[in-house]
C-alpha positions as CSV (number, residue, x, y, z in Angstrom):
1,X,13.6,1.3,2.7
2,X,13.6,-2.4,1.2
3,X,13.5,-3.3,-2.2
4,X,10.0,-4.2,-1.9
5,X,9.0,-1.1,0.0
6,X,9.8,0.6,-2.5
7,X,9.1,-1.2,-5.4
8,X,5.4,-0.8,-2.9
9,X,6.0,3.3,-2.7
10,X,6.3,2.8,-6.8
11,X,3.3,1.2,-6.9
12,X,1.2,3.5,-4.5
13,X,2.2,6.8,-6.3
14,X,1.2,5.5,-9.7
15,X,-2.2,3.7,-8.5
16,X,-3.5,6.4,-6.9
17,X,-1.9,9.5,-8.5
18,X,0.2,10.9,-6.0
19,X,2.0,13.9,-7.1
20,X,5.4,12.7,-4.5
21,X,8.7,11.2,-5.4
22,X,8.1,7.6,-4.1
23,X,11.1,7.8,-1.6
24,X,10.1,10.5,0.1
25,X,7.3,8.3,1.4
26,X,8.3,7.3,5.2
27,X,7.7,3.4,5.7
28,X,5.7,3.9,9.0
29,X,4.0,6.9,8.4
30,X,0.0,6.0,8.3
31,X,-1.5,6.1,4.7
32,X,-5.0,6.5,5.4
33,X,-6.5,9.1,7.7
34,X,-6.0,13.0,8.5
35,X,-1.9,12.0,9.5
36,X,0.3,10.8,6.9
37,X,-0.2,10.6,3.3
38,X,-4.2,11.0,3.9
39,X,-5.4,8.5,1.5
40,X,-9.2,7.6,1.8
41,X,-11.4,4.6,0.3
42,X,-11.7,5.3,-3.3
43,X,-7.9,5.3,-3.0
44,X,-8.0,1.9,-1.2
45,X,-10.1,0.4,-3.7
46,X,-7.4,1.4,-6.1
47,X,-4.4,0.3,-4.2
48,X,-6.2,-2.8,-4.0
49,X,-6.8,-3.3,-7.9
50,X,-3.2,-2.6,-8.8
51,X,-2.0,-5.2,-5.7
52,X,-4.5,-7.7,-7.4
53,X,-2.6,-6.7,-11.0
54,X,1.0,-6.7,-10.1
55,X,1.4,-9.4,-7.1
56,X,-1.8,-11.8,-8.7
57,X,-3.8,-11.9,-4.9
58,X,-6.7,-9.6,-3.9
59,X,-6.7,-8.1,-0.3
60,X,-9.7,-8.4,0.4
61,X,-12.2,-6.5,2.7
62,X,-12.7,-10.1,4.8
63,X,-9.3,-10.9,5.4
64,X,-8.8,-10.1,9.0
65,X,-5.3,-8.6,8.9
66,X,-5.8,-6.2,5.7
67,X,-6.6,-3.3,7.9
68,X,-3.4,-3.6,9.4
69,X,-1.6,-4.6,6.4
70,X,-2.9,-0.8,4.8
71,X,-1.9,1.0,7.5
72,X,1.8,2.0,6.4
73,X,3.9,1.3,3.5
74,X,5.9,-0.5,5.5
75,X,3.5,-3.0,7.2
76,X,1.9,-3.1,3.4
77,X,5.0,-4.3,1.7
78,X,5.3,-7.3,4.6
79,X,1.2,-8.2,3.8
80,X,2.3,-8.5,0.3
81,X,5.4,-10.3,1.2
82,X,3.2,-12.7,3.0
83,X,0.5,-12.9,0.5
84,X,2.4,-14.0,-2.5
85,X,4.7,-16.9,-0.9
């Protein structure tokens, strides 16, 4: 993983409470849904906040390319990447 992957995972097991050692979490594995990590929309909303707190840009539900962007750690850490150039 990148720095900023896992600086992300960091940031992903503290907002939403995960009880899993940050780099255990596989960049492409899907984050939302039944596969993968199996986070649902109350944990997107929180994701979301603390994205908005540490990186100072809100995903928001508009933005065309922030389903994609929340669909693995790693694809996550390149939104953010993107977002706060």
């Amino acid at each position: 993983m990148s720095t900023l992957e896992n600086e992300v995972a960091e940031l992903l097991v503290e907002a939403v409470n995960l009880d899993i050692d940050p780099a255990a979490i596989d960049p492409d594995e899907p984050l939302f849904g039944d596969r993968g990590l199996g986070l649902d929309s109350i944990d997107a909303l929180e994701l979301s906040l603390a994205i908005a707190v540490r990186y100072g840009f809100q995903a928001r539900a508009e933005d065309a390319e922030r389903a994609e962007a929340f669909a693995s750690l790693r694809s996550l850490s390149r939104y953010i990447e993107a977002k706060r150039r």
